[in-house]
N, C-alpha and C positions, 0 to 999 in steps of 0.2 A: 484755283486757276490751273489750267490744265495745257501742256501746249504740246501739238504732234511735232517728233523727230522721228524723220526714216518710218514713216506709219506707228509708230508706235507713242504712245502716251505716257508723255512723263510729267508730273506733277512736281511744280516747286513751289512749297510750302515754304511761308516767311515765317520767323517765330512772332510770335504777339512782340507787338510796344512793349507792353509793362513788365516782359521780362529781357528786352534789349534794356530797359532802364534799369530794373534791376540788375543784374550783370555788368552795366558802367559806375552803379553806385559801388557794387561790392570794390571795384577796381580806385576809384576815385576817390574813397574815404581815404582810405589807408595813404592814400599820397595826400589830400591836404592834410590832415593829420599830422603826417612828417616834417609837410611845410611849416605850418604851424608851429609845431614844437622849435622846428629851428628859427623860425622867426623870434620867437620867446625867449630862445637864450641868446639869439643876436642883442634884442633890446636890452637883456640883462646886464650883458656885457658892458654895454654903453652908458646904463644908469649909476651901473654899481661896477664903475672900474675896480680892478682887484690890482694893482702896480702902486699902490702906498705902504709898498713897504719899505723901510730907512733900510739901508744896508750900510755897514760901518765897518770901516778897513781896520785892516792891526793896527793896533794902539788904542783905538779910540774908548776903549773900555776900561784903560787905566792898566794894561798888559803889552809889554813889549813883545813881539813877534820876532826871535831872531837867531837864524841859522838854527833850523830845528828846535827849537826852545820859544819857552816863554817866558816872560822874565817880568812880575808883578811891582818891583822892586829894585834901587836901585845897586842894594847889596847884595840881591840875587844874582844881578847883574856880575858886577864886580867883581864876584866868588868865581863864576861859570869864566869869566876872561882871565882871572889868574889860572883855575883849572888847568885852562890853554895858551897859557906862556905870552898872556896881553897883557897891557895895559889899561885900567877904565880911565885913569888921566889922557891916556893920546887918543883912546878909543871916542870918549865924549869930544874931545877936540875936533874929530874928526868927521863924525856923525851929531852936531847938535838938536837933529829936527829930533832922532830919535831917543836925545836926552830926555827931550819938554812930554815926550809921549808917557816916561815913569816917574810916579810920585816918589819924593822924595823919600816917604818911611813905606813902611809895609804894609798891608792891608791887615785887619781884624783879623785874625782864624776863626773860623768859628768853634764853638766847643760842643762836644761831643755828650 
């Protein structure tokens, strides 16, 4: 097809279909593609929640948590509050939830 401007003859050539087609497929894969994949881990997501995991505050382990320390025991205890000029008689009085948190002996050592 050929059409005159100003006398002169300019020709505007369309490209073929099947390489407009080609050329939107190169462009159109790669985006569902992407889709795709995120659809896949959207669903994953939802099948197979990953948020069951028990998380467990100090003590729950049979270890007290307390003022930088750990304390397995309640003689460990004891020891570390005489250290620093306490009492575990007023100490326990005072704090009973984080008596029931230490067993009363000490755990196994393991041996070497």
């Amino acid at each position: 097809m050929a059409t005159a401007i100003s006398g002169r003859t300019q020709s505007t050539k369309r490209p073929p279909a099947a390489k407009q087609t080609t050329v939107r497929l190169r462009v159109l894969i790669p985006f569902f593609a992407a889709l795709a994949l995120l659809a896949a881990a959207a669903l994953d997501g939802r099948l197979n929640p990953h948020d069951n995991v028990q998380l467990q505050g100090p003590g729950t382990t049979g270890a007290l948590h307390w003022s930088n320390g750990v304390f397995t025991s309640r003689a460990e205890l004891r020891a570390w509050l005489n250290a620093h000029g306490k009492s575990y008689d007023a100490w326990a009085k005072a704090h009973p939830a984080a008596v029931a948190l230490l067993p009363a002996t000490s755990p196994a050592k393991p041996t070497p």
